[in-house]
LUMLOSE-984181 format. One record per residue (C-alpha): residue number from 1; x, y, z. Coordinates in Angstrom, 3 decimals, padded with zeros to 6 digits, always signed. Example, Ala and Ser with C-alpha at 12.3 -4.5 7.8 and 13.67 -1.06 7.14 Angstrom:
2
seq, u, v, w
1, +012.300, -004.500, +007.800
2, +013.670, -001.060, +007.140
END
This chain:
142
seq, u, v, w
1, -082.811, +036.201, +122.181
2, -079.610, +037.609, +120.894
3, -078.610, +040.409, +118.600
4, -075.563, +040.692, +116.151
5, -074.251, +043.761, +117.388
6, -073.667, +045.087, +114.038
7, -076.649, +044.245, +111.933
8, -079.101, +042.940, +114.696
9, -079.713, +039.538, +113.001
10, -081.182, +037.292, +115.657
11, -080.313, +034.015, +116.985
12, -083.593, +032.844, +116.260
13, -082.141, +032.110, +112.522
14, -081.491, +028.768, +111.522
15, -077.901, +028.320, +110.989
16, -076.793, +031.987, +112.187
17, -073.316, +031.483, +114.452
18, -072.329, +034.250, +116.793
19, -068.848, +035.060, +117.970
20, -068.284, +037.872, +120.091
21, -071.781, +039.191, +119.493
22, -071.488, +039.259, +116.120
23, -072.883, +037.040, +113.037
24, -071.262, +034.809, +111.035
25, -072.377, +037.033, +107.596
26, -071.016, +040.355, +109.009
27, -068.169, +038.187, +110.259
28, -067.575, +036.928, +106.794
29, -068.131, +040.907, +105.301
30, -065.152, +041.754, +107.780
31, -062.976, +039.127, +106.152
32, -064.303, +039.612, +103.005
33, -061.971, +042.683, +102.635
34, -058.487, +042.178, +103.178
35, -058.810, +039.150, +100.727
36, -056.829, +039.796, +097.201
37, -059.849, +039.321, +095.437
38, -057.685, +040.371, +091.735
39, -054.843, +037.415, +093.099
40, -058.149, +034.673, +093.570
41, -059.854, +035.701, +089.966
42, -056.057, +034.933, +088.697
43, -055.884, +031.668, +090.404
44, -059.357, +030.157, +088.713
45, -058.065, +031.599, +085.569
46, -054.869, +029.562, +086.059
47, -057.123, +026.430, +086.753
48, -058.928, +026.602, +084.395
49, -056.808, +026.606, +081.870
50, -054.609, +023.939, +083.011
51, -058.376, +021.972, +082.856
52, -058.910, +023.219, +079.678
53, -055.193, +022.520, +078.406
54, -055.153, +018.677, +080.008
55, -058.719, +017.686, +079.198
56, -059.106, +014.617, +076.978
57, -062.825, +014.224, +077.167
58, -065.735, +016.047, +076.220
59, -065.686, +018.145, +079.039
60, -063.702, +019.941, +080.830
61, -065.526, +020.316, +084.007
62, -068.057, +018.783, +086.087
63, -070.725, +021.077, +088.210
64, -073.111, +020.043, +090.505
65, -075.805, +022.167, +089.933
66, -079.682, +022.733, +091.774
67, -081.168, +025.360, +089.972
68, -080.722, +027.826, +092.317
69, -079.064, +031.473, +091.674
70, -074.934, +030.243, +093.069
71, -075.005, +027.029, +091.130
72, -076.401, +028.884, +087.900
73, -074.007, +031.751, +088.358
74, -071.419, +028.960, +088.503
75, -072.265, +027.506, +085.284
76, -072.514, +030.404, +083.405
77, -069.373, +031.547, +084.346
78, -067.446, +028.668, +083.752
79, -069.132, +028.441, +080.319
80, -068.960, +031.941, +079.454
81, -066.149, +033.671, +081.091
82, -064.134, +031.410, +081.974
83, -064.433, +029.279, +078.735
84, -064.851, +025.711, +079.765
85, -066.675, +023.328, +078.234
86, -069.192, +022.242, +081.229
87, -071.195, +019.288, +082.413
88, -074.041, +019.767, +084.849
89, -074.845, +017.165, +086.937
90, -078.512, +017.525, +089.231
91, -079.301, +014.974, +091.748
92, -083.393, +015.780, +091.746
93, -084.723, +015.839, +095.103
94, -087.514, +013.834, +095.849
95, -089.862, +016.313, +096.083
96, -089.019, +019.230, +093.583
97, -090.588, +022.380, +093.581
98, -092.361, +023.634, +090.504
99, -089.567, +026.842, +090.109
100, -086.629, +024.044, +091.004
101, -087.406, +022.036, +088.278
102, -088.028, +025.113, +085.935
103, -084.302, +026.360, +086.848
104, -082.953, +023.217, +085.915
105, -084.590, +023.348, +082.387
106, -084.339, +027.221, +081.847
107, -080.627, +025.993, +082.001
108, -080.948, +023.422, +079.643
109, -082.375, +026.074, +077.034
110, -079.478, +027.642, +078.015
111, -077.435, +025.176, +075.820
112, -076.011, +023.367, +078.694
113, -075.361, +019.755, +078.430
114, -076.815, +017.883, +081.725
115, -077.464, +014.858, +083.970
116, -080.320, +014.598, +086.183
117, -079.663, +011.864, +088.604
118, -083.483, +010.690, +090.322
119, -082.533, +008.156, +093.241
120, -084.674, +005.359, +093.851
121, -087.875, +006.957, +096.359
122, -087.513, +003.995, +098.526
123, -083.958, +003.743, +099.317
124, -083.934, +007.434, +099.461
125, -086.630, +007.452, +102.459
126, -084.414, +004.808, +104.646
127, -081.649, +006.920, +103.813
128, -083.010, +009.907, +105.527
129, -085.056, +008.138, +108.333
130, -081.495, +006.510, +108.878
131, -079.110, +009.697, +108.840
132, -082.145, +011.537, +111.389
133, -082.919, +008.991, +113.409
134, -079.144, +008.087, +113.822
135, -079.440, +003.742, +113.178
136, -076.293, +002.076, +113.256
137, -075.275, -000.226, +110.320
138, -076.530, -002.971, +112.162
139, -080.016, -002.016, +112.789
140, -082.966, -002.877, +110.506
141, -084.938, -000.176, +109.127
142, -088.256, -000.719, +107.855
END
């Protein structure tokens, strides 16, 4: 097993990436602090006004959103501080949890305007048998 050698989060993680003996997330907290965090905030400021300015639609962004805490926090502060009028857009997994789907509607209440996208069960299943099991284009799945 291997250790970061800064936090001691193991390899036994799913995703974790060591270089050097150290983790990706105290990798990142390095980095994390020599960006211009004040030049980045400008930036999306700048952006979003120029989507806000050139807009002819009813919107004036589009987020893809699951419920969880980084996609709410993105809505809301598109909406809120940043001033854009925002479009959610959810593709529902097949097999939402109870506190998924209460996300998604707590953000409804919220005043948000939303699509849920629910892809067809069956095509969704050969999808992901396909994509794990690797078939080529010209193999049957059934």
């Amino acid at each position: 097993m291997e250790y970061c050698s800064r936090c001691l989060q193991t390899n036994t993680r799913p995703g974790v990436v060591f270089k050097n003996g150290v983790c990706g997330a105290c990798l990142w907290e390095e980095e994390s602090k020599i960006i211009n965090w004040s030049a980045r905030e400008n930036e999306l400021k700048s952006i979003a006004e120029n989507a806000k300015t050139k807009s002819k639609g009813a919107y004036d962004c589009v987020i893809g959103v699951s419920g969880g805490k980084d996609s709410t926090f993105q809505a809301f502060y598109a909406r809120d501080i940043l001033g854009l009028r925002v479009l959610l857009v959810n593709c529902e997994p097949m097999d939402i949890t109870p506190i998924g789907r209460a996300n998604f509607e707590n953000l409804k209440r919220h005043g948000f305007e939303t699509i849920s996208i629910n892809p067809n069960r069956n095509l969704a299943k050969k999808a992901d048998k396909k994509s794990i099991l690797g078939v080529s284009k010209s193999r049957k799945i059934s």
